[in-house]
C-alpha positions as CSV (number, residue, x, y, z in Angstrom):
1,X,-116.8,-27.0,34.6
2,X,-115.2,-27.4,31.4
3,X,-114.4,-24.6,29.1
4,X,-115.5,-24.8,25.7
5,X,-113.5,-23.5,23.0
6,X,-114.3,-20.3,20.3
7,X,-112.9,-18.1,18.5
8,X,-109.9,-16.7,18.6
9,X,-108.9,-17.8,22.5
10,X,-106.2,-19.7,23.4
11,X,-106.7,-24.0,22.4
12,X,-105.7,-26.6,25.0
13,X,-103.2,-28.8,23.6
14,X,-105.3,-31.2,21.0
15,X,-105.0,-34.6,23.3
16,X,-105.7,-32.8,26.7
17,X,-108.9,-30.9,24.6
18,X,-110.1,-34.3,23.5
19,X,-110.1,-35.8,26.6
20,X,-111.4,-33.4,29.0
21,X,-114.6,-32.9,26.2
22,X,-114.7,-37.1,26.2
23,X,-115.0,-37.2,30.2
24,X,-117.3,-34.2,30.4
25,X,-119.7,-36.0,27.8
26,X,-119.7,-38.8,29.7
27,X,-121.0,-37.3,32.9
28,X,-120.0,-37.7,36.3
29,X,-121.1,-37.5,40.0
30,X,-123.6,-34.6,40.6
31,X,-122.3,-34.8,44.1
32,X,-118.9,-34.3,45.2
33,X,-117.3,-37.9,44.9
34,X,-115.2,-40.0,47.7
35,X,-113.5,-42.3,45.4
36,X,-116.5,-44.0,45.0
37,X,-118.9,-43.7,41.8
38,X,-122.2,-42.4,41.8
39,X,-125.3,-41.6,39.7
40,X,-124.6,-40.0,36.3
41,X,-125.5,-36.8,35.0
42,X,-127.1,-36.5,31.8
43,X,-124.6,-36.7,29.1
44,X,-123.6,-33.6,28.4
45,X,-123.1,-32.1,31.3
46,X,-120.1,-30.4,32.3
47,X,-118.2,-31.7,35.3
48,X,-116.3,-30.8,38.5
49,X,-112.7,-32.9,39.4
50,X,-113.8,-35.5,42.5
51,X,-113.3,-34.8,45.6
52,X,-110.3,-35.6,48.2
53,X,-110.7,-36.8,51.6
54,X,-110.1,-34.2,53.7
55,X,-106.3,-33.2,54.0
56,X,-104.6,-34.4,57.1
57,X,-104.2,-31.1,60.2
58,X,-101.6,-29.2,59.5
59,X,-98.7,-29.2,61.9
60,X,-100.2,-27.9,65.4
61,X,-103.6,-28.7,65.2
62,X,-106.1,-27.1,62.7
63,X,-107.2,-23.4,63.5
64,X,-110.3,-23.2,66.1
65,X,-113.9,-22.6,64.8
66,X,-114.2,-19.2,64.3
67,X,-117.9,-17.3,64.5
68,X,-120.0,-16.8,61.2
69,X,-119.1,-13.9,59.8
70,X,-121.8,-11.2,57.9
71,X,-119.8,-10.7,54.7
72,X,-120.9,-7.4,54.5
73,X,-118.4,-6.6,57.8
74,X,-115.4,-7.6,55.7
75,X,-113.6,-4.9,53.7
76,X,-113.9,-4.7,50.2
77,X,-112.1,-2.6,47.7
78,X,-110.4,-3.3,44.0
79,X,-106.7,-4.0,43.4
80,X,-104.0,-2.1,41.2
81,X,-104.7,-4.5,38.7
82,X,-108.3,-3.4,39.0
83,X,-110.0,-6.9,40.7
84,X,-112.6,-7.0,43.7
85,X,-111.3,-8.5,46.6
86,X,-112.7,-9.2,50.3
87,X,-110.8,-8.9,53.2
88,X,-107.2,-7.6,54.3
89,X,-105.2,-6.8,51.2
90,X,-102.3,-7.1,52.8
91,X,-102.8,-10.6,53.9
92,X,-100.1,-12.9,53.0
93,X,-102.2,-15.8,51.5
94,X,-103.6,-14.6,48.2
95,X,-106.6,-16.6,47.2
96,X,-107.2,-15.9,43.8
97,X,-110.7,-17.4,42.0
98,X,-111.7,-17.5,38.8
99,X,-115.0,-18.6,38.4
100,X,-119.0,-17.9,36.8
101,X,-122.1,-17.1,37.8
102,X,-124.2,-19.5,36.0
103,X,-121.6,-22.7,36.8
104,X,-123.6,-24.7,39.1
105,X,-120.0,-26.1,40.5
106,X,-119.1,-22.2,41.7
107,X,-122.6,-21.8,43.4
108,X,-122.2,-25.3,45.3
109,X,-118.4,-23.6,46.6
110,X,-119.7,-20.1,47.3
111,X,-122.6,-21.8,49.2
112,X,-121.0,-24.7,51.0
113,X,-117.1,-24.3,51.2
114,X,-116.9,-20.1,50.7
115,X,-118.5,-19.4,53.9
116,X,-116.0,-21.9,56.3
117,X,-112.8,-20.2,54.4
118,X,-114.2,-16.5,54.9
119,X,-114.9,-17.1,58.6
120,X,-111.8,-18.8,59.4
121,X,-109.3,-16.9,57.3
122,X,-110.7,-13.6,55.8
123,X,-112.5,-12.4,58.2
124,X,-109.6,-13.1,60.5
125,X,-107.3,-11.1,58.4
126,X,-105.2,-14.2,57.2
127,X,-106.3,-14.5,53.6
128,X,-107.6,-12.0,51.2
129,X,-110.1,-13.4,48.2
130,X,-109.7,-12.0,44.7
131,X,-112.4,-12.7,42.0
132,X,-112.1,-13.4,38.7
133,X,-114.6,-13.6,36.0
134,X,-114.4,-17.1,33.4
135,X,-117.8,-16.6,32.1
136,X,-118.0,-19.9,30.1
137,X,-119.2,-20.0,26.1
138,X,-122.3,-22.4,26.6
139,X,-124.1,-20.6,29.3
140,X,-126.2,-17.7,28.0
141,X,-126.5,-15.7,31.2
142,X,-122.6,-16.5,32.2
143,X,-121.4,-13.1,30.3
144,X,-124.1,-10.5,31.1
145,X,-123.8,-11.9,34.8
146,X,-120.1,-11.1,34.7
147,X,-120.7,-7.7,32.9
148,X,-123.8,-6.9,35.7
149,X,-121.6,-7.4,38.9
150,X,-118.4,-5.3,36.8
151,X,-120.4,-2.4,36.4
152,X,-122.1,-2.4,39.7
153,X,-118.7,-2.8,41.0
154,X,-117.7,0.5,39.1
155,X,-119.9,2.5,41.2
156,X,-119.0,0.5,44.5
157,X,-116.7,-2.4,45.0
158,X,-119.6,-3.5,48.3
159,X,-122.3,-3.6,45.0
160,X,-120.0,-6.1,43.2
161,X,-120.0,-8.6,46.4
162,X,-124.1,-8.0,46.9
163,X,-124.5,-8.5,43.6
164,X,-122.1,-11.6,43.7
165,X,-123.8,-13.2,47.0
166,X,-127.5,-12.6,45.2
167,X,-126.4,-14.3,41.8
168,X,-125.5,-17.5,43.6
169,X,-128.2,-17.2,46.1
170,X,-130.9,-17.4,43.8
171,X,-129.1,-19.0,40.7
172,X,-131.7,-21.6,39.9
173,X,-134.4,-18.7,39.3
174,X,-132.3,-17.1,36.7
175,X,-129.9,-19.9,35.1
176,X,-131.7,-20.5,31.4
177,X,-133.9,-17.2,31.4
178,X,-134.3,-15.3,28.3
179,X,-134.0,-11.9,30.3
180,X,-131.1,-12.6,32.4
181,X,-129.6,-9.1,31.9
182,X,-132.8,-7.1,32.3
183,X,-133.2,-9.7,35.7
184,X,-129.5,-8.3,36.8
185,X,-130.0,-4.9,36.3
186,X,-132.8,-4.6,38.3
187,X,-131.4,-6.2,41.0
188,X,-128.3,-3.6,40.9
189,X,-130.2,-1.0,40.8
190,X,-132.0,-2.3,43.5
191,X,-129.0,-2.3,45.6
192,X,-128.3,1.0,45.1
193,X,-126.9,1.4,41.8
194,X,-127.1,3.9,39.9
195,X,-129.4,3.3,36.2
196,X,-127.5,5.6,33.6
197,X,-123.9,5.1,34.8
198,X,-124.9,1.0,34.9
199,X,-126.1,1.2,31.4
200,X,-123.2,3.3,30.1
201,X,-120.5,0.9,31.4
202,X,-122.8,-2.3,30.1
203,X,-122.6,-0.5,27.0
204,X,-118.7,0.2,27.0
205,X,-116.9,-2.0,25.2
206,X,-114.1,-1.4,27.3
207,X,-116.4,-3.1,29.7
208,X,-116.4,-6.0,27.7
209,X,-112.6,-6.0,27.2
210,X,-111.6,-6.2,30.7
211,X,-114.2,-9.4,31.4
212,X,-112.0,-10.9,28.6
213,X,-109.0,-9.9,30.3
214,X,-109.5,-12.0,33.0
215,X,-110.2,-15.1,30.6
216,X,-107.2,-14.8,28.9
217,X,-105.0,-14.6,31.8
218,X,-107.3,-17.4,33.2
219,X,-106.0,-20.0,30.3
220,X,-102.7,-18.4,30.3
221,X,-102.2,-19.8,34.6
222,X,-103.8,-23.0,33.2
223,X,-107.7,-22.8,34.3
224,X,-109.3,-24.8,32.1
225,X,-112.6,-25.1,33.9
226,X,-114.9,-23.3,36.7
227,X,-114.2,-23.0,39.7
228,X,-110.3,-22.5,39.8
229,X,-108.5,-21.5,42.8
230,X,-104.8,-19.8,43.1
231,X,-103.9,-19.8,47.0
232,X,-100.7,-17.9,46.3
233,X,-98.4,-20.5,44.1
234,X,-100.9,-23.4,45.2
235,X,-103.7,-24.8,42.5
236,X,-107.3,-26.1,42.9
237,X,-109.4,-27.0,40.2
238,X,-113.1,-27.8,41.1
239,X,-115.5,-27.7,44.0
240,X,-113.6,-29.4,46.4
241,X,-114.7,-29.2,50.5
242,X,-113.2,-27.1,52.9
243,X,-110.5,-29.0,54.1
244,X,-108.6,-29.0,51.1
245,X,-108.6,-25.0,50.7
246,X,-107.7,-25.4,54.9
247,X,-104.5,-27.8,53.5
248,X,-103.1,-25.1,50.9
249,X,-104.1,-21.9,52.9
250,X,-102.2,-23.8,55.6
251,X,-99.1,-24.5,53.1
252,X,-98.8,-21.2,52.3
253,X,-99.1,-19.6,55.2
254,X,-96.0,-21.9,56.1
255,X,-93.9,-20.2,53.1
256,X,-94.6,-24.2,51.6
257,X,-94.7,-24.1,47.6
258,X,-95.6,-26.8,45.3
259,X,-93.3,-29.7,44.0
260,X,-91.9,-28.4,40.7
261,X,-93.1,-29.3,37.6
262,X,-92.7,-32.3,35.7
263,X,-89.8,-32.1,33.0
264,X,-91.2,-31.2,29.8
265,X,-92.1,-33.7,27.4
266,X,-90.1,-33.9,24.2
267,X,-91.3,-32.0,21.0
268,X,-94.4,-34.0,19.3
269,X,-94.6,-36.6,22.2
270,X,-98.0,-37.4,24.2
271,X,-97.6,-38.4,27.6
272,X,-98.6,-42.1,27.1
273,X,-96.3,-42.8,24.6
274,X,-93.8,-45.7,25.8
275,X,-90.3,-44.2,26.8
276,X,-87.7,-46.2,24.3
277,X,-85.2,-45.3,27.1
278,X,-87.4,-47.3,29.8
279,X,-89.0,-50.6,29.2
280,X,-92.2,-50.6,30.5
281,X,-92.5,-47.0,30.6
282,X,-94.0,-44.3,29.0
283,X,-92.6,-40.7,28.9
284,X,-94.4,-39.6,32.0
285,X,-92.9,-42.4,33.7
286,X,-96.3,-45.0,34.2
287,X,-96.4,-48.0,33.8
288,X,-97.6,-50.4,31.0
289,X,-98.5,-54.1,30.0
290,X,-98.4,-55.0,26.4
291,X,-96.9,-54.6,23.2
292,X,-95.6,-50.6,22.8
293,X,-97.2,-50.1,19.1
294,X,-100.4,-51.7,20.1
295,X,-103.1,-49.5,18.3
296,X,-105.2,-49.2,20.9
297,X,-104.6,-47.9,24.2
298,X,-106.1,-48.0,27.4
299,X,-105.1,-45.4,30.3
300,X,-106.3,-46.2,33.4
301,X,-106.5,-43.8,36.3
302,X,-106.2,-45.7,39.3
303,X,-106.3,-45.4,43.6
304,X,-105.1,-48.3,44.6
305,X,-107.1,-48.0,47.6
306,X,-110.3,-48.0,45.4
307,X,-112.8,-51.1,45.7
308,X,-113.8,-50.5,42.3
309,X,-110.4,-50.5,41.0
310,X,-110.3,-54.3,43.0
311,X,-113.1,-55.6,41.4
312,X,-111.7,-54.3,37.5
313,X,-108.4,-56.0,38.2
314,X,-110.4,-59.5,39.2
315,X,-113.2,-59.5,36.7
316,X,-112.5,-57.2,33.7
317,X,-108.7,-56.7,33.6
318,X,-107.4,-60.7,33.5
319,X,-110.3,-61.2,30.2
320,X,-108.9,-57.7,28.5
321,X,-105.1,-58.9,29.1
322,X,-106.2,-62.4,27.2
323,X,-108.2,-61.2,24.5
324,X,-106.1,-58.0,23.8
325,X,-103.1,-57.3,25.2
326,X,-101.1,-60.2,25.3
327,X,-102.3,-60.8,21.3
328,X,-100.5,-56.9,20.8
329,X,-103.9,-55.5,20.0
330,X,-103.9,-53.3,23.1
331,X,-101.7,-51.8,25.6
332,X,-102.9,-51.2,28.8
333,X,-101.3,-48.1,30.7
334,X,-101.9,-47.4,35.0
335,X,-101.9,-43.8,35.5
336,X,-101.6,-43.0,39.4
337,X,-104.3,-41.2,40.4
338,X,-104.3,-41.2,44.4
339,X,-106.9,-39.4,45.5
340,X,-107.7,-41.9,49.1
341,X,-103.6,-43.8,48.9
342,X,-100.9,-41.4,47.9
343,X,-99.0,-43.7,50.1
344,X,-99.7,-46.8,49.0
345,X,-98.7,-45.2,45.1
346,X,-95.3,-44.3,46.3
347,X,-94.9,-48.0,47.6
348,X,-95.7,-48.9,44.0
349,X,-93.2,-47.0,42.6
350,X,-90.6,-48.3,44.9
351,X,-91.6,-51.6,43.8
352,X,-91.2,-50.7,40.3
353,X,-87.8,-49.6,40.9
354,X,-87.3,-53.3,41.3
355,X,-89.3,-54.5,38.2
356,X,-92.6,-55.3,40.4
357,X,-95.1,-52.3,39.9
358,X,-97.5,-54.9,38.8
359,X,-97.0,-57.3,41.3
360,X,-97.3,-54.8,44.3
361,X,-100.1,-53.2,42.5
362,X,-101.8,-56.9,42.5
363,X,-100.9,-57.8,46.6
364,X,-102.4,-54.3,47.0
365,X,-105.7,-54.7,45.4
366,X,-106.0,-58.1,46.3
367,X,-105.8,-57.6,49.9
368,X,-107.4,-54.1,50.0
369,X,-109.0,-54.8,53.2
370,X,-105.9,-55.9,55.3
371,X,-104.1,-52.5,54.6
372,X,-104.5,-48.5,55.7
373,X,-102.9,-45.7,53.8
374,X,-100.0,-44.4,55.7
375,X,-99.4,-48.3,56.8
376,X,-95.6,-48.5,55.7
377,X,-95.0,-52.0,57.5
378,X,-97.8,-53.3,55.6
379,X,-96.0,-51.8,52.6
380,X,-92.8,-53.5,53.4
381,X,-94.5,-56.5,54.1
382,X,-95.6,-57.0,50.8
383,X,-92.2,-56.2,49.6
384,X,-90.9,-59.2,51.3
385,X,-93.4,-61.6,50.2
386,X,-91.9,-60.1,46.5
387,X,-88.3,-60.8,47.7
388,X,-87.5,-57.3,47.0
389,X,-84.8,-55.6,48.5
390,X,-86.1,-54.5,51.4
391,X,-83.2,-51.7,52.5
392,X,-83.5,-50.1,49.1
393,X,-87.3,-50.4,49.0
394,X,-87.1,-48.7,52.8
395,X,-84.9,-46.0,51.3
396,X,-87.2,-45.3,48.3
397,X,-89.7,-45.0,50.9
398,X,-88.4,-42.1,52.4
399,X,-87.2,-40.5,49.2
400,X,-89.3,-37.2,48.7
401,X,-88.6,-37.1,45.0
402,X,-91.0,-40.4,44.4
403,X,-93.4,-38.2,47.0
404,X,-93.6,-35.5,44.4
405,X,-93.5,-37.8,41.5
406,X,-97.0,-39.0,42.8
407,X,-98.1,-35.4,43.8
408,X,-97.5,-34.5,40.3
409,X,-99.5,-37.8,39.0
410,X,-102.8,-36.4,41.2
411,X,-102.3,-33.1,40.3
412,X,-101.5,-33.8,36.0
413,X,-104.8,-35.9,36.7
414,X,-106.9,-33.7,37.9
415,X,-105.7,-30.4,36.3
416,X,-104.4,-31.3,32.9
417,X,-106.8,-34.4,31.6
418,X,-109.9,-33.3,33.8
419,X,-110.2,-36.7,35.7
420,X,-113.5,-36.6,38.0
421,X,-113.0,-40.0,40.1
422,X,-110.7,-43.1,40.3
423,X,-111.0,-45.2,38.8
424,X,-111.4,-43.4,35.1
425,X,-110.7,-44.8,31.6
426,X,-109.7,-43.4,28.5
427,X,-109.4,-45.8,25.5
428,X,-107.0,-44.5,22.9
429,X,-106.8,-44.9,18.9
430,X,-103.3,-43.8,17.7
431,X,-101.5,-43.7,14.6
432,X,-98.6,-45.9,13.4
433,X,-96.7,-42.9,15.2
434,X,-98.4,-43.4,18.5
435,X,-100.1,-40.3,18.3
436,X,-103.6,-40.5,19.4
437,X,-105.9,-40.1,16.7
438,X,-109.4,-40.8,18.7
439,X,-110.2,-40.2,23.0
440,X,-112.8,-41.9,24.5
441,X,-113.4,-40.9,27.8
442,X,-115.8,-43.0,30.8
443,X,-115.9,-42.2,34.4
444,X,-115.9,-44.7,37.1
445,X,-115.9,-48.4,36.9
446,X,-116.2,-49.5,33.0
447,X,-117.8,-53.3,32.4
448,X,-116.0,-55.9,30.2
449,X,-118.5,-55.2,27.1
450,X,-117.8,-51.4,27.0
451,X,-114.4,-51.8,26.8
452,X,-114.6,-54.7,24.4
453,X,-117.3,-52.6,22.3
454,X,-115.0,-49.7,22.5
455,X,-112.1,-51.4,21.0
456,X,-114.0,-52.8,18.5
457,X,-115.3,-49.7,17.2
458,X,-111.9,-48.0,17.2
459,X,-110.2,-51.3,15.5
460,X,-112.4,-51.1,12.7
461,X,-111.1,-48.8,9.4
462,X,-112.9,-45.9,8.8
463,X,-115.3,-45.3,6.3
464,X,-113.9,-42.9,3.2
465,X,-116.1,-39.7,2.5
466,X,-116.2,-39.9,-0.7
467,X,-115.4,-36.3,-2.1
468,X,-118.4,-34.6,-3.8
469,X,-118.6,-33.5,-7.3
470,X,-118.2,-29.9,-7.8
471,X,-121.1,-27.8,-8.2
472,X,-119.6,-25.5,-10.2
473,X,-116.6,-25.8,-13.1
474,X,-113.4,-23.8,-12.7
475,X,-114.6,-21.9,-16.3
476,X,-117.8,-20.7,-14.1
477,X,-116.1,-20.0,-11.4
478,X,-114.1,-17.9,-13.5
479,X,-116.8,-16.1,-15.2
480,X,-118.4,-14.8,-11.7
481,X,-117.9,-11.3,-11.1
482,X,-115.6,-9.9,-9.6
483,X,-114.3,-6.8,-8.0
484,X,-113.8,-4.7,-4.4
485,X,-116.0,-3.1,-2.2
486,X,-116.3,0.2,-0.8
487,X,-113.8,-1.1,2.0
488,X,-111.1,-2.2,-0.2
489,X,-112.0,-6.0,0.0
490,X,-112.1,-8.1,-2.6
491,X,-115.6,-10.1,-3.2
492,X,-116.5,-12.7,-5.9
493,X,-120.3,-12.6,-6.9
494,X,-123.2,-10.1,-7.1
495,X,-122.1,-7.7,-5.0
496,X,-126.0,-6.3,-5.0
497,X,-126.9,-9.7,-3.6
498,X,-129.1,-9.7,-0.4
499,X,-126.7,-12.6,1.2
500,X,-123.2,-11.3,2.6
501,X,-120.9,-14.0,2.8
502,X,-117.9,-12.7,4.7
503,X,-114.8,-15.1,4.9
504,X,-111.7,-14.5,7.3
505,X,-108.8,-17.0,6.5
506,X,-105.2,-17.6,5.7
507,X,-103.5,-19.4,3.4
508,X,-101.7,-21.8,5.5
């Protein structure tokens, strides 16, 4: 789920904010996705990233089936940094969540993926689980959940994991009630807690403080949305299925770590900006169609293994590239997102080495059924019928740097901009600077008309607020009284008046 923003927390950079707010308005798959789009939650809903296929065995063969496991046989105790965990604190694979109890994403994980990881790896003594708490701002009973389990916890780290299990076990008798916190504190007390030391610590605002501990350091390692997974240096963001968690647990217990970062944008530059130093380019390295100060932009994230992404390219893409691009209106970005054909986006990159990303991505699409992923003589194939170099499209092939350049595509994707499925749009006002200056974010496979309607919208200038008259003159202002309270501020007004108005603000 998406975190809102308040107060004084930490703000997503403005672009990344816009977007992920655009796509979550614009609601996704209820289900997990496969690539493919589904039915549409009501707008407004908050969303979880889609799905991968499930991750290819790791080297050996994956681990056996083990036996279900009662959680309540696993150990249980709190860190020196104070957090619950379950199962071998000493276990070299960390898995580190940060999650809430009313996030219907979190319940789905705990209820369909958490039990596969415990009784394969934690009960086994490979992986220890860490919670914690990201209670988000929009639901109600998200906080005092978090504050129920910490303070049963207090008393017995065993109460913090009952307490945990019964929250998302019976979440949809609870999510939206009025009496959440009077609901949770029975239910401590019924397992065994004890009434006056649970109240005290609800009461505590140290209690409090250490909940928002956890949020902070949650935005600080990037989580920007529920549930989040660290498995030791690897990230996952969303209710993904069991074999991805099985693909990372299985990295890291091989000492793997993931590829580095991308290179930091320059100062004031957004990611879809064209690169001056690369034609066709943007700063992140995609590729583009159309004139670079187009105002409008259109960032598409693609699979190239995606029907839907087929049928766009044949029915929508050709009209959009005569009415828009090609007349400079628009510029139309492809942002790799290769959720079912990492493979098949490194080919594309190879080919764009050779000034035919657009043509590969074309054969590709256009022949979707007569290739797999992994298929590398297919992949040259096509490379012939381009009359590329064929030895240096072989080499690029097998050149792990283009590997992690599309690693880091799926993962800036997913993490970063909150993409839930490929194919995903976002349609792009900017400034005479290139800056974006309005996001609009859709899901899944976008028709002809919303696009055009879209542009449209965004083309057209917008309306001046006019600037109201002032109710007041500055000689009446002037006149008002004036003085300081009892605490040393300084108020403007009847300081007897029933109507505080408090204002905290700078200058700048």
């Amino acid at each position: 789920m998406i975190r809102s923003q308040s107060g004084a927390r930490p703000a997503l950079p403005i672009l990344a904010l816009l977007i992920l707010v655009m796509i979550a308005a614009a609601c996704a798959p209820a289900t997990a996705p496969t690539g493919q789009t589904g039915t549409p939650e009501p707008a407004g809903q908050t969303v979880a990233p889609a799905t991968v296929p499930a991750a290819a065995a790791p080297a050996g063969g994956a681990p056996a089936a083990a036996p279900a496991v009662d959680p309540a046989d696993l150990p249980v105790g709190v860190d020196a940094e104070g957090n619950f965990y379950r199962g071998n604190p000493d276990a070299a694979v960390k898995l580190v969540e940060f999650s809430e109890f009313e996030c219907p994403y979190c319940a789905r994980h705990v209820m369909e993926t958490e039990p596969q990881v415990r009784d394969t790896y934690i009960a086994t003594g490979q992986v220890v689980h860490t919670f914690r708490h990201f209670p988000l701002d929009f639901h109600a009973n998200a906080m005092p959940a978090a504050m129920a389990t910490y303070c049963a916890g207090q008393q017995d780290p065993k109460l913090f994991w009952e307490l945990h299990d019964w929250l998302f076990e019976n979440q949809a008798a609870w999510t939206g009630a009025t009496d959440g916190a009077a609901q949770f504190r029975t239910q401590a007390v019924a397992l065994g807690a004890v009434e006056a030391e649970y109240d005290l610590c609800v009461a505590d605002p140290a209690s409090l403080a250490r909940i928002e501990q956890d949020l902070q350091e949650g935005m600080t390692r990037g989580v920007q949305g529920t549930p989040a997974f660290f498995i030791n240096d690897w990230f996952i963001s969303g209710a993904y299925p069991f074999s991805e968690f099985q693909d990372k647990i299985e990295k890291a217990k091989a000492g793997q770590v993931p590829p580095p970062t991308p290179t930091p944008l320059p100062q004031g530059v957004e990611f879809f900006q064209p690169d001056p130093g690369r034609a066709g380019r943007t700063y992140d390295g995609s590729y583009y169609v159309g004139d670079p100060d187009a105002p409008i932009v259109i960032l598409a994230f693609e699979d190239f293994k995606s029907p839907e992404t087929a049928e766009h390219v044949k029915s929508v893409e050709a009209k959009l590239k005569t009415d828009y691009i090609d007349k400079g209106e628009v510029r139309y970005v492809v942002q790799l997102f290769p959720v079912v054909a990492p493979r098949a986006a490194v080919a594309a990159l190879c080919a764009g080495q050779q000034a035919n990303f657009f043509e590969f991505r074309s054969l590709l699409l256009t022949n979707l059924d007569q290739w797999t992923e992994g298929d590398d003589a297919a992949m040259q194939g096509y490379a012939a019928d381009l009359k590329l170099d064929e030895a240096a499209f072989a080499s690029c092939l097998a050149d792990e740097t283009v590997q992690t350049q599309v690693e880091q595509a799926l993962a800036f994707g997913s993490s970063n901009i909150g993409v839930p499925q490929a194919p995903s749009y976002l349609i792009i006002k900017v400034d005479e600077t290139g800056k974006s200056q309005d996001v609009r974010g859709f899901p899944g496979a976008l028709p002809l008309e919303q696009f055009e309607q879209n542009i449209l919208e965004l083309q057209a200038p917008p309306t001046p607020t006019p600037t109201p008259a002032p109710s007041i003159s500055k000689a009446e202002l002037a006149s008002l009284p004036m003085g300081r309270d009892a605490e040393g501020n300084f108020y403007r007004g009847d300081p007897n008046a029933l109507v505080k108005l408090e204002d905290y603000s700078d200058f700048q």
